[in-house]
C-alpha positions, 0 to 999 in steps of 0.5 A: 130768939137773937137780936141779930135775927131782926136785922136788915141792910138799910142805904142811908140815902132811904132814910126820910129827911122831910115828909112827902109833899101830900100826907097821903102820897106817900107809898103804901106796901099792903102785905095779904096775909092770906094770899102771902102777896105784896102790892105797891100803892099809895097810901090814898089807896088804902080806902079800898083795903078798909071795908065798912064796919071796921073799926080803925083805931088812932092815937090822939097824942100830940106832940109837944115841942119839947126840944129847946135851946138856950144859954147858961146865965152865968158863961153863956155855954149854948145848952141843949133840952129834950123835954121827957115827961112833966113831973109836977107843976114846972118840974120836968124829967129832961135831957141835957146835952152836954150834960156835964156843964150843968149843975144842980143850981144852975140856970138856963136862959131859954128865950132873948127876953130872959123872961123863960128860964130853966133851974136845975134842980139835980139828977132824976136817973143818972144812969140815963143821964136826965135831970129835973128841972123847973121852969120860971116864966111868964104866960101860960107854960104850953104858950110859950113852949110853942112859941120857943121849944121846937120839935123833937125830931128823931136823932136819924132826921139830921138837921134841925126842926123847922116851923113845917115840922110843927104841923108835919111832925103831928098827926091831923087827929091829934088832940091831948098834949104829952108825946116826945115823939110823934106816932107816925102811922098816923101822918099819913092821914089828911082830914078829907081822907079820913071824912072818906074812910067814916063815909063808906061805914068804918069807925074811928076810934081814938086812944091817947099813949103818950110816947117817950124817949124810949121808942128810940133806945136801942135794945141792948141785949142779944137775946130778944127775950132779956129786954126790958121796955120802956113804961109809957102812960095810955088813957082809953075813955069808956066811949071808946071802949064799947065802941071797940068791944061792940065791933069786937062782939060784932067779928067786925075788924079792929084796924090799929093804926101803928105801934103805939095804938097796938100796944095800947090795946093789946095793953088793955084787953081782958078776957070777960066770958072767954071773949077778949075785950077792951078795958078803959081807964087810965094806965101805964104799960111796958107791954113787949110784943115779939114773935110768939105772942098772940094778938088778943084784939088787933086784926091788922096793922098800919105802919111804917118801916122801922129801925133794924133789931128795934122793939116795933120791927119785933112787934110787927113781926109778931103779927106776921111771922119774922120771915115774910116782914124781913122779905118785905123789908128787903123789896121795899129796900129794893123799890126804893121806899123811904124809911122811918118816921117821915118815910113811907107805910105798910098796911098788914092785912 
């Protein structure tokens, strides 16, 4: 399978720089899988293609502001940080542009009281280009990062975050801080829509995997089958655990709202008497999903539109088969839907 095969003609100008005005008034694209047809809604009206006992799966990740900006002690160099995973304590793995000014000792001003600084410690992946780096400041860390960092919008947003980004950039359920990037099926989501959805009978459940810098890395490979995935950490408590695996004993459907909820899942099914079933607890997943792998647990998916020949156009291509993604790629190209993480979604049913 080549890379060349999960390829699409994409306009720029479809690319979606701000969210739509309303959370749940962007367009929506409902692909039947059964019927083989395609309609075009709004995502409000994704009410009427959930029926009641469904379990409709989120990730509760919330999206740190990990971007920050700040000034080198000793020449006053503007320097740029991404924030990708807290190591221990202050420490943290970043990105640093340009990263050649920066050397192991140096330091950061971060804020105009010079009272939040950033000590480079040395390289943690050279290969990748990130560094460790520790913090010194005053306050409670997540304080103050909300107060100075801003949200690390994807490299396809060209502009710089706002302050509507910090509540836009961020689902409406999201609860347990980690991500460096927002899992964006689930923006689309308002609070009253969601009171609709457990009002006509479906559950929701919530799962927590922290997404990475990696969502965004290209796959350099041709053949789709040598890639290697990013490692992304995911919790599922017990609670929610028999709440999926009782609609699962039930034949009731398991509704994952976007790529990171279905990889958290299909991550943690196991067979237990010939039935799949999912396992809580606390652990890391690289899960690849392609066309040719077999769902264990997810019956359908909501998603937005995704990057070409990336690893979440291969995964929903996984969940209908590559032909009829692409084709529907192609009409939503053609009818003009906004694409990526602040662009529209699709509902594969």
């Amino acid at each position: 399978m080549k890379l060349e095969d999960f390829d699409y003609n994409l306009p720029k100008e479809l690319i979606a720089q701000a969210p739509s005005l309303k959370r749940d008034e962007c367009r929506l694209m409902v692909l039947n899988r059964a019927a083989d047809t395609i309609e075009h809604k709004h995502f409000y009206d994704i009410l009427d293609y959930l029926h009641e006992g469904d379990c409709l799966v989120v990730n509760d990740s919330r999206v740190i502001p990990a971007r920050l900006y700040g000034t080198k002690e000793k020449t006053g160099a503007h320097i740029e940080f991404l924030l990708i995973k807290r190591l221990e304590g202050d420490k943290w793995e970043s990105l640093v542009k340009p990263g050649k000014r920066l050397k192991e000792g140096d330091t950061v001003i971060l804020d105009d009281n010079k009272l939040f600084k950033a000590h480079i410690l040395g390289f943690k992946d050279e290969g990748n280009g990130t560094r460790i780096i520790e913090f010194e400041y005053e306050g409670i860390f997540m304080e103050r990062l909300e107060e100075i960092g801003s949200m690390p919008l994807p490299p396809y947003i060209e502009r710089r975050a706002v302050d509507d980004d910090k509540e836009r950039y961020q689902t409406v359920y999201s609860k347990i801080d980690g991500s460096v990037a927002a899992p964006t099926a689930g923006l689309h989501f308002t609070d009253e829509l969601l009171e609709k959805v457990k009002v006509k009978g479906i559950e929701v459940a919530s799962v927590t995997l922290h997404v990475g810098i990696g969502t965004f890395r290209p796959v350099k490979v041709e053949n789709v089958e040598d890639h290697k995935m990013h490692f992304e950490e995911y919790t599922i408590n017990s609670e929610t655990a028999e709440t999926i695996n009782r609609a699962i004993r039930d034949g009731r459907r398991i509704i994952s709202v976007g790529t990171t909820s279905t990889r958290t899942l299909e991550s943690a099914a196991k067979q237990v008497d010939g039935v799949w079933q999912i396992e809580s607890g606390h652990r890391s997943t690289g899960i690849f999903i392609y066309p040719g792998y077999e769902y264990k647990v997810v019956d359908g998916l909501i998603t937005n539109f995704h990057l070409p020949k990336s690893t979440l156009i291969m995964l929903v291509s996984a969940l209908y088969d590559r032909e009829h993604i692409l084709k529907a790629y192609e009409e939503a190209v053609r009818e003009n839907y906004k694409f990526f993480s602040y662009g529209d979604a699709m509902f594969i049913r």
